[in-house]
LUMFIDREN-274646 format. One record per atom (N, C-alpha, C): y, x, z. Coordinates in steps of 0.2 Angstrom, whole numbers, plus 5000, padded with zeros to 4 digits. Layout:
BEGIN
YXZ/...
//
This chain:
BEGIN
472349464860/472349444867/472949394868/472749334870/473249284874/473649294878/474249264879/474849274886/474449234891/474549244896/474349194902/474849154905/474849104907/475249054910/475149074919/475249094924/475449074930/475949044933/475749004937/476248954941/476449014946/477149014946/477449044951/477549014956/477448954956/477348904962/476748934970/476048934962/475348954966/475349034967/475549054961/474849124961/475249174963/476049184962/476549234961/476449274968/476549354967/476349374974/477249374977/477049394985/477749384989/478349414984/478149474984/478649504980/479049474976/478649454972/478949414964/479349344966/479049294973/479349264973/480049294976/480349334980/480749334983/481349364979/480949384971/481649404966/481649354962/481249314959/481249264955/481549214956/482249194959/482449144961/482449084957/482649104951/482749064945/482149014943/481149034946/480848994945/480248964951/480748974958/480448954964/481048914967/480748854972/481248814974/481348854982/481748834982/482248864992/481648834996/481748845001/481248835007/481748755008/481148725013/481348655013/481748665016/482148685023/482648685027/483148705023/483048735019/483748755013/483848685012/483348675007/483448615003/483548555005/483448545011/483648485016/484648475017/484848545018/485348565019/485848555013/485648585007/485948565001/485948474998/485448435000/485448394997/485748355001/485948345007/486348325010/487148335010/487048415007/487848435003/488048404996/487448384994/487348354987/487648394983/487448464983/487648504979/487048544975/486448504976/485948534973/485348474970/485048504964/484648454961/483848484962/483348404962/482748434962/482548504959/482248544961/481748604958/481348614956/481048614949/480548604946/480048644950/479548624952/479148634955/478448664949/478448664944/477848674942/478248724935/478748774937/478848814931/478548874933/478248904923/477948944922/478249004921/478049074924/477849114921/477449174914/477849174910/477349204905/477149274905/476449294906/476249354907/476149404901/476549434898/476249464889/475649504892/475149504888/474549564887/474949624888/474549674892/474549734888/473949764886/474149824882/473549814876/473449874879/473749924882/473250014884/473550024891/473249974896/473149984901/472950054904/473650084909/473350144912/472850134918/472750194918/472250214925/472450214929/473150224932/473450254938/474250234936/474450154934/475150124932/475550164937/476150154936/476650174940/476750104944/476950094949/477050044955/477650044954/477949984953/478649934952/478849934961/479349964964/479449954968/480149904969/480149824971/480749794969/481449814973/481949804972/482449824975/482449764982/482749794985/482949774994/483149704992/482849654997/482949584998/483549575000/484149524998/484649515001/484549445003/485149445008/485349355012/485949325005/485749255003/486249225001/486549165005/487249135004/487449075009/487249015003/487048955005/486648905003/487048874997/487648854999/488048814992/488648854992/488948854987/489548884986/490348824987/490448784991/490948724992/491448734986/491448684982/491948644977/491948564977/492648544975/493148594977/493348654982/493648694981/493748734987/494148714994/493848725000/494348685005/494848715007/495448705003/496048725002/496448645008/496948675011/497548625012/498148655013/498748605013/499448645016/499648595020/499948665023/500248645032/500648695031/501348645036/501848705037/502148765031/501948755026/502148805021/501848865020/500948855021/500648875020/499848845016/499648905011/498848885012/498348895016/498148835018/497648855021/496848865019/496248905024/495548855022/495048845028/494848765026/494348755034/493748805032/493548825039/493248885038/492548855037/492148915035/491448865032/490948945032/490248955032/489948985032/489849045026/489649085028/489949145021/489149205022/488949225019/488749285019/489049345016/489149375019/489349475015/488849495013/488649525005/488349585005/488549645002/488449695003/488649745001/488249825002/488249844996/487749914998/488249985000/487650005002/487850065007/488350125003/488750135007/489550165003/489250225007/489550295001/489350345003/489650385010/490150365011/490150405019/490050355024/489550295023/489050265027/488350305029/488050325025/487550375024/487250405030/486850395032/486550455039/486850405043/487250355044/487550335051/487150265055/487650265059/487150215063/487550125062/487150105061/487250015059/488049995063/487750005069/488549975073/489050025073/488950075072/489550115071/489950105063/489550085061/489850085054/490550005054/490049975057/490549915059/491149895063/491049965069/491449965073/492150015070/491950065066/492350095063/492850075056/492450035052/492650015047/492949955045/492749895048/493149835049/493249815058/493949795054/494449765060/494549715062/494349665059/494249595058/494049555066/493449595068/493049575076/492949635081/492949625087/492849655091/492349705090/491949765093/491349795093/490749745096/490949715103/490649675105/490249615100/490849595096/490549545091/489849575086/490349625083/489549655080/488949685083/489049705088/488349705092/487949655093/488249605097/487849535096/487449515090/488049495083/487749475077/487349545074/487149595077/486749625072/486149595078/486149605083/485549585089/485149515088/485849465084/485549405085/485249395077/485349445072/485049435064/485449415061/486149415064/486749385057/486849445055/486649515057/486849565053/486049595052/485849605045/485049625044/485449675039/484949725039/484849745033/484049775030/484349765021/483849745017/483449685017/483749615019/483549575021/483149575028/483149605031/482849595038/483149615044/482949605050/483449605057/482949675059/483349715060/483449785064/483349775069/482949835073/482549835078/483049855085/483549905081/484249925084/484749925081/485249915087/485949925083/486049995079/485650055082/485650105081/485450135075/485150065071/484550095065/484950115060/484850165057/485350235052/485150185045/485850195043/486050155033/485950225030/485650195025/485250255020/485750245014/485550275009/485650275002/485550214998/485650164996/485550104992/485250054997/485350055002/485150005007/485749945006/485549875007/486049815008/486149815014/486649775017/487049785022/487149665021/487049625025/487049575024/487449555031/487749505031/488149475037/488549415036/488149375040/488349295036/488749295044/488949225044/489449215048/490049155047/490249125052/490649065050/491549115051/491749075045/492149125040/492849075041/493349135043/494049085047/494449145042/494849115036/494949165032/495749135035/496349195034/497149185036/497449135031/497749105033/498249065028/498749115023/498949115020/499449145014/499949085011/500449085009/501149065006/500849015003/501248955004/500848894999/501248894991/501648944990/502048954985/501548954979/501648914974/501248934969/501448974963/500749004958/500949074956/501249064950/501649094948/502049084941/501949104936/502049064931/501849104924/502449124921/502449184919/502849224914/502749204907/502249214904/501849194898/501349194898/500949164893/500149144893/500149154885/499649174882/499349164877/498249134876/498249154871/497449154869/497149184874/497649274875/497349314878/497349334887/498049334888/498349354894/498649294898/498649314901/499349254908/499649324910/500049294910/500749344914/500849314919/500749324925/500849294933/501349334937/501949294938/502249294946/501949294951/501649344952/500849354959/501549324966/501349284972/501749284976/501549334983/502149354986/502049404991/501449384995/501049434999/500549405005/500049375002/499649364995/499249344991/498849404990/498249434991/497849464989/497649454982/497449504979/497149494971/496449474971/496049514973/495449484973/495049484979/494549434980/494049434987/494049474992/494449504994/494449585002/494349545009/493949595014/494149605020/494049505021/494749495024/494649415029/494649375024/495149395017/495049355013/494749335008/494449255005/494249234999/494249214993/494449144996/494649084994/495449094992/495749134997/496249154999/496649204993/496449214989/496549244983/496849234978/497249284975/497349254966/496949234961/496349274964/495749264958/495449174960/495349164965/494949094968/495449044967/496149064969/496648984969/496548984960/496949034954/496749024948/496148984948/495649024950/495148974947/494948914949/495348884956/495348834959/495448784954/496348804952/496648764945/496548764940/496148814938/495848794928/495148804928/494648784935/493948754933/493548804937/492948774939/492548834943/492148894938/492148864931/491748924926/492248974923/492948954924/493448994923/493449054926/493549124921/493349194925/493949234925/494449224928/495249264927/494949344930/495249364924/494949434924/495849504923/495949514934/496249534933/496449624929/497049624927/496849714924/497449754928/497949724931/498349794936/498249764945/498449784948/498349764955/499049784961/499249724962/499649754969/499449724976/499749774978/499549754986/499849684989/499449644994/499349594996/500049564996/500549625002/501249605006/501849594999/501749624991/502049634986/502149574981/502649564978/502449494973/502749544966/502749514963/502649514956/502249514949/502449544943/502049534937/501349554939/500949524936/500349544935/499949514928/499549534929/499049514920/498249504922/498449454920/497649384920/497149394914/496849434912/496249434906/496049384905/496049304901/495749274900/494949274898/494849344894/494249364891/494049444894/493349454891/493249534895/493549574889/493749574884/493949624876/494549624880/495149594880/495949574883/495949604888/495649604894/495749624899/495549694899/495149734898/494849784895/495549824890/495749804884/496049834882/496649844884/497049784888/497649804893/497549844900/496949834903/496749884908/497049944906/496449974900/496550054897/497150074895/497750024892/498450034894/498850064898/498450044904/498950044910/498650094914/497950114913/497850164916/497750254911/498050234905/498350294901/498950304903/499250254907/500050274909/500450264903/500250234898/500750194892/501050154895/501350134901/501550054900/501850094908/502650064907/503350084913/503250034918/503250034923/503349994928/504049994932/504249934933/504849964939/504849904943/505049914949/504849884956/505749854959/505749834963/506249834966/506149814972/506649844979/506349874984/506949834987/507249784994/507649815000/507349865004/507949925006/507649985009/508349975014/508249995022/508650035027/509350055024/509950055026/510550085028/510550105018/511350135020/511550155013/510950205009/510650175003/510250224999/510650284996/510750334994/511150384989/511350354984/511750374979/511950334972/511750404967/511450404962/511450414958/510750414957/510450454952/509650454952/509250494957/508950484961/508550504965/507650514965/507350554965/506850584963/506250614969/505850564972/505550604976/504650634974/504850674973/503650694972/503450734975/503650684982/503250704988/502450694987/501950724986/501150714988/501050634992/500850614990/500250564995/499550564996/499450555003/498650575005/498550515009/497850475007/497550415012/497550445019/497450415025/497550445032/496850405035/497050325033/496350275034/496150235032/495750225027/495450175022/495450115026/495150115033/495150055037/495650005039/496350055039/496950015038/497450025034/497050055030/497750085021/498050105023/498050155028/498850195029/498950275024/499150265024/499450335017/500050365022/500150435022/500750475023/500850515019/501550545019/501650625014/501350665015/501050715012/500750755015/500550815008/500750875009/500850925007/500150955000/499450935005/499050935004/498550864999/499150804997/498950734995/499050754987/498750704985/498750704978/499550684974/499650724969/500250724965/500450644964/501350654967/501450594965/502150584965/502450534961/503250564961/503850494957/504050474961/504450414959/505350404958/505450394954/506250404954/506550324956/507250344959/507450264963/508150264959/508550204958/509150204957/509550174961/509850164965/510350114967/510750064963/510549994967/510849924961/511449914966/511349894972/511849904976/511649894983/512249884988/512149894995/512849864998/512449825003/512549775010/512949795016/513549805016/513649825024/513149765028/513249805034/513149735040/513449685040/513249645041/513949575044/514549605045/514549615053/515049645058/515649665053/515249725051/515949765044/516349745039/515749675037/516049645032/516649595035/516549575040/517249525045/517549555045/517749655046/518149685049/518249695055/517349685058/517549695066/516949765067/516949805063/516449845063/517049915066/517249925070/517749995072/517549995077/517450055080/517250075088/517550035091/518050025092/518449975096/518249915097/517849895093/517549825093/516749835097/516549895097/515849915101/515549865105/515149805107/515149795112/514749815116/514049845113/513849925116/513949925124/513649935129/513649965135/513450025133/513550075139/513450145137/512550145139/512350125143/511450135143/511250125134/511650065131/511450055125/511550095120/512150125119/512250185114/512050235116/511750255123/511350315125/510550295120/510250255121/509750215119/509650225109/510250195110/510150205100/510350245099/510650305102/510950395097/510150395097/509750395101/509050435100/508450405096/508850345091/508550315086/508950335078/508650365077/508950385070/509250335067/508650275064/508750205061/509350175063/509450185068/510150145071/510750155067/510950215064/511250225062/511450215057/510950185053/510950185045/510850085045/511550085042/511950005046/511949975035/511549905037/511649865033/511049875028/510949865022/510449865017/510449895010/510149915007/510349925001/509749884997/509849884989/509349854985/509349924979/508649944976/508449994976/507949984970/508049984965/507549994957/506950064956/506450044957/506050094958/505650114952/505750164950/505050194944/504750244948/504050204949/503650254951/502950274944/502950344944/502850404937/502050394938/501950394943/501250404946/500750324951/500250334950/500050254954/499750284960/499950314965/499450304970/499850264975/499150234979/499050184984/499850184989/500250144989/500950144993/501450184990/501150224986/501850274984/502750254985/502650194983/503450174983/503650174991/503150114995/503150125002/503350205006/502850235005/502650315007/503450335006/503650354999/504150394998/504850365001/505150295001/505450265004/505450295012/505050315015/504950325019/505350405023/504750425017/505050495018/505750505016/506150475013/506750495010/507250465015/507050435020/507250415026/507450335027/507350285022/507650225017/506850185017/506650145022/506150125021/506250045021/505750015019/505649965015/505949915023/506449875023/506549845030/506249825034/505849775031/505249745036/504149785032/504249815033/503749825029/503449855038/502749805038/502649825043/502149875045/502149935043/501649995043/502350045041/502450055036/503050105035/503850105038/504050065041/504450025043/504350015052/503850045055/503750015062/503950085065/504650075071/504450105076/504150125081/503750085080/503350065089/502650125085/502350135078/502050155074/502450235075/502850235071/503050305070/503550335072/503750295079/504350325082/505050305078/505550325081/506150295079/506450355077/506250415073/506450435066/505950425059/505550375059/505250335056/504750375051/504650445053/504450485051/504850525045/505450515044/505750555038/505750645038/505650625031/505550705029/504950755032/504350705036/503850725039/503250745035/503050785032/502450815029/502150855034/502150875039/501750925042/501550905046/501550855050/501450825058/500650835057/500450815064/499650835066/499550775070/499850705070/499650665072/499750625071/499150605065/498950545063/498250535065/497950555070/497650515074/497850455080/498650505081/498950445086/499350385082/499350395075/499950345072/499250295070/498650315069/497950275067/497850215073/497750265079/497850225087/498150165087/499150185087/499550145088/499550095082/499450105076/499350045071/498950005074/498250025074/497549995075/497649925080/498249945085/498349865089/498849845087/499049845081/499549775076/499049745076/499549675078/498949625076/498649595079/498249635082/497749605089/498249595098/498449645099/498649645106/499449645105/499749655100/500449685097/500549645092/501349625093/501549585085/501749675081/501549655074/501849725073/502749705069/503149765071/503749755073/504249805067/504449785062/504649835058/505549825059/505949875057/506549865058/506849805058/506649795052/506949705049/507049645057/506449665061/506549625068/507349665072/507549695070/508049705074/508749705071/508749655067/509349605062/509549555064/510049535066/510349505072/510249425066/510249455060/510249365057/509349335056/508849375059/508249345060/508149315066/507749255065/507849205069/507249225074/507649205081/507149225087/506449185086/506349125085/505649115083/505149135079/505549175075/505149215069/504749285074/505149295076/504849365077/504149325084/504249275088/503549255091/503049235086/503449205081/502749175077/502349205073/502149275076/501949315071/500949305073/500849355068/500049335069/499549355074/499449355079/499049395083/498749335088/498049395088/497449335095/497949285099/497649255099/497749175104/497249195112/496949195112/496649195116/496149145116/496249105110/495649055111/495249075106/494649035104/494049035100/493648965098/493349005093/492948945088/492548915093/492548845093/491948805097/491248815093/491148835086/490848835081/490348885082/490548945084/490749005083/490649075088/491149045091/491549085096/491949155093/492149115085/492649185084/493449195088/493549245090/494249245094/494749225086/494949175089/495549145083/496449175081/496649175077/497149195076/497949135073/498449165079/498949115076/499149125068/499549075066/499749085061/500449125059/500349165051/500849215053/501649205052/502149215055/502949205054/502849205045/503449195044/503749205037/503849275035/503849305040/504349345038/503749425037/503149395040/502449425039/502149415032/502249375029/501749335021/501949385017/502449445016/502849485012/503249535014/503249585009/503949625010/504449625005/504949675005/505549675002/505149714995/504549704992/504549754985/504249704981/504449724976/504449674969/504149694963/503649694959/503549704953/503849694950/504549714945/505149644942/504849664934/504549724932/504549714925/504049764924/503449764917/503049794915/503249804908/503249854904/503449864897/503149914895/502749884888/502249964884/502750014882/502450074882/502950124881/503250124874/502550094868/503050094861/503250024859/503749994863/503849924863/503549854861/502949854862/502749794858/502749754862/502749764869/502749704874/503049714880/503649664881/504149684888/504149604892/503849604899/503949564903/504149574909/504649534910/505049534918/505149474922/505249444927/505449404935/506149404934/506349354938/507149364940/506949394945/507649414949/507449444955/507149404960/507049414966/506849404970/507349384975/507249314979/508049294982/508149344986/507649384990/508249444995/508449504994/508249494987/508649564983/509649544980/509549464981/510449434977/510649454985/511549444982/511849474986/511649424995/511849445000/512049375005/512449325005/512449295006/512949215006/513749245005/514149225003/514949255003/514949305002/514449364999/514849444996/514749444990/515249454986/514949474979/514349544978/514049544975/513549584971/513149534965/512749584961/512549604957/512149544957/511849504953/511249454955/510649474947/510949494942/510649514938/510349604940/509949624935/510049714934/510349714928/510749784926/511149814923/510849874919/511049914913/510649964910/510950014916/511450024918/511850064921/511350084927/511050044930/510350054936/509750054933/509650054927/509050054925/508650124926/507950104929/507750174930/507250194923/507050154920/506650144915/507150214909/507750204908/508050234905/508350314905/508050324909/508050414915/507350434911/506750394908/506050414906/506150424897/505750484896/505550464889/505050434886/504850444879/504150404878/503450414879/503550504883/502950524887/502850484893/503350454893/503250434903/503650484908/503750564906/504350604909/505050604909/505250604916/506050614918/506350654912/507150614910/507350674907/508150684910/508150734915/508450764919/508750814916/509350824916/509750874915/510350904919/510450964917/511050984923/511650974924/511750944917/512450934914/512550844915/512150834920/512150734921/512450754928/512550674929/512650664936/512050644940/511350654939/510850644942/510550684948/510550644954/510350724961/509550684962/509350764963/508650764966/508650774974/508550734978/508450744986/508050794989/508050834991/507750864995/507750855001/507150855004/507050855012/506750905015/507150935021/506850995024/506150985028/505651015025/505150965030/505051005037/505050975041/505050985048/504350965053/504250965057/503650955061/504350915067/504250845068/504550805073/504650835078/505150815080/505250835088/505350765093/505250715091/505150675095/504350645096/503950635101/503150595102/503350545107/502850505105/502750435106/502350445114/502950425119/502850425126/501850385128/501550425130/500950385130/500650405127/
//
């Protein structure tokens, strides 16, 4: 028996055409649209499909049910529309589709609530609309309600014209490169891969910006966006893969370096305090008694008075202080804890924030770090030594308007040598919108927003075959006219406190202290 030839053109049923992309041309409004992008070539119009015989045709086949239709956006722009402004990357925004299938605690719920809840990005208002008006379909088709319940394997599609954040126009360093690997100086405020607002906006898209659109950098560790340092580039799937499994054996030491609030402790210090997620929608993590095992040892490299102290005008006598104001700041913890320190972190364990989290709880938080660092967020004892509280529904609340209605405000703004236009130039609504659109638009962020004080400075295998490390990072050297450290030392090295399991080797006869915190239930709430 013969194979049959049918034209997919003529005979193919709807089904087949709307998964066969690969041998049906776009509809003409597409293709009118591409070819004016001049980013698409004719479409063979007369490709076949080959149909094999089959030889013991059943009575009763089983029915091919195909999976759910999705929306695609028509060309993919390259070059990428990157530009710099002001010491920034930017990108002209341009149309996108999202697709994505239904995440388990999506399940049973309802279309708009999923959106209202889970991304932050646009108003509720907005996604009602764009589900109403068919920017937001699912399974390929437009909902009859915003109210229509997401199932188990269902697509979720939402195109949209796409105003992604600028990020640091700083370019990404190499540490080393081989056959196999890039070692990158990741720069702060740089996302790793495609999330949320970002795309283009990326480590993974500017690399591939620069070495070719077929080029597929295949990250294997990950830091968070506000974080810079080492990271590792898989050139190939074998390289990336077997440095992955590396790292997630916990063969391989990492140490970070941090500036944190007021004077840190000096010897070895040790917190494995639990970490527990609070809200995936704005990655806030807290201590919490009940969070999964997690435990990071710090060192002190050293530490900054204030200015004032270092002139020799830091004595009571010198106070300018009116008494409303030091009534004012006794009732702020943080006030007290005067100047900076720089702070070498081994963290034993990888969850989400860990170094941020425990920083925090140890009462030493990261100085501008705008989530762990925010009064206005967690009150001005910044939640230290807090595992018990019961309201992280009110810290979810008060975060949730960073951003939008609120600059978010971490100590760092109240460091008399940041510059008063930093702290307006922060990122939040405009009040204006997309002519395009009508997206409500977003200023562009300060400086002082692209990053925080924490650094990946060095990754090394456990049985030495491979040791890379950054210099420091400029706001870890000392300030202008104080002597300090500008290198690290073995003497603060936390990597040296671990054995070759990866555990502390702590004894009673060092001079190593473990911090304790009494944990408490606050006594201070957030007026409101």
């Amino acid at each position: 028996m013969d194979p049959v030839f049918v034209s997919t053109v003529e005979k193919s049923s709807p089904a087949t055409k709307s998964h066969n992309s690969g041998s049906l041309a776009p509809s003409p409004r597409i293709l009118a649209y591409l070819a004016r992008q001049a980013n698409c070539h004719k479409p063979n119009m007369t490709a076949l499909t080959v149909i094999e015989p089959v030889e013991n045709p059943q009575e009763n086949p089983e029915v091919f049910v195909p999976p759910p239709d999705i929306v695609t956006t028509p060309c993919d722009p390259w070059p990428r529309p990157y530009y710099l402004e002001d010491g920034l990357r930017k990108v002209r925004p341009y149309h996108f589709t999202y697709n994505t299938y239904c995440k388990q605690r999506w399940r049973g719920r309802e279309l708009l609530d999923i959106f209202a809840t889970e991304f932050r990005d646009r108003p509720q208002e907005y996604y009602k609309d764009a589900i109403e008006r068919g920017n937001v379909v699912l399974n390929g088709k437009k909902v009859s309600s915003v109210r229509e319940i997401v199932n188990n394997g269902d697509i979720i599609s939402h195109t949209l014209h796409r105003h992604e954040p600028p990020v640091t126009a700083t370019s990404i360093g190499v540490v080393h490169e081989d056959n196999d690997i890039i070692v990158i100086n990741k720069p702060a405020g740089v996302p790793v891969h495609p999330a949320g607002r970002y795309n283009y906006n990326s480590i993974v898209e500017i690399m591939r910006a620069e070495r070719g659109h077929a080029w597929n950098p295949l990250p294997c560790n990950r830091l968070d966006r506000l974080t810079s340092g080492v990271m590792f580039i898989g050139k190939h799937p074998k390289a990336a893969e077997k440095l992955t499994d590396q790292i997630m054996a916990r063969t391989v030491k990492k140490e970070y370096m941090a500036r944190v609030v007021g004077e840190f402790p000096e010897g070895d210090v040790i917190c494995d305090q639990p970490v527990m997620q609070i809200s995936p929608k704005l990655g806030l993590n807290r201590a919490r008694a009940s969070g999964k095992d997690a435990r990071t040892i710090f060192k002190r490299m050293a530490y900054y008075p204030p200015k004032e102290i270092n002139n020799g005008i830091g004595s009571e006598a010198n106070d300018a202080r009116s008494e409303q104001e030091k009534i004012r700041d006794s009732k702020m913890a943080w006030k007290s804890k005067r100047g900076h320190s720089i702070v070498r972190c081994l963290p034993l364990t990888g969850r989400t924030h860990q170094i941020r989290v425990h920083l925090q709880f140890l009462g030493h938080p990261i100085s501008n770090d705008p989530i762990y660092s925010n009064q206005r967020v967690f009150g001005p004892s910044l939640a230290v030594g807090d595992a018990l509280s019961d309201d992280d529904e009110d810290i979810i609340s008060r975060l949730s308007k960073m951003g939008k209605s609120e600059v978010a405000e971490a100590m760092e703004y109240h460091n008399d040598m940041m510059e008063e236009y930093n702290k307006k130039k922060a990122e939040k609504l405009t009040g204006k919108r997309c002519e395009a659109c009508d997206t409500p638009l977003y200023s562009d962020p300060g400086a002082h927003e692209l990053g925080i004080y924490l650094h990946a400075r060095r990754y090394a295998c456990q049985d030495g075959k491979w040791d890379y490390e950054t210099p420091l990072p400029e706001w870890a050297l000392p300030p202008p006219g104080i002597d300090g450290p500008t290198v690290t030392t073995e003497e603060t090295d936390p990597m040296a406190l671990v054995d070759d399991n990866g555990q502390p080797m702590l004894n009673g006869d060092s001079d190593n202290v473990s911090v304790q915190i009494k944990q408490q239930k606050p006594l201070w709430t957030m007026p409101g």
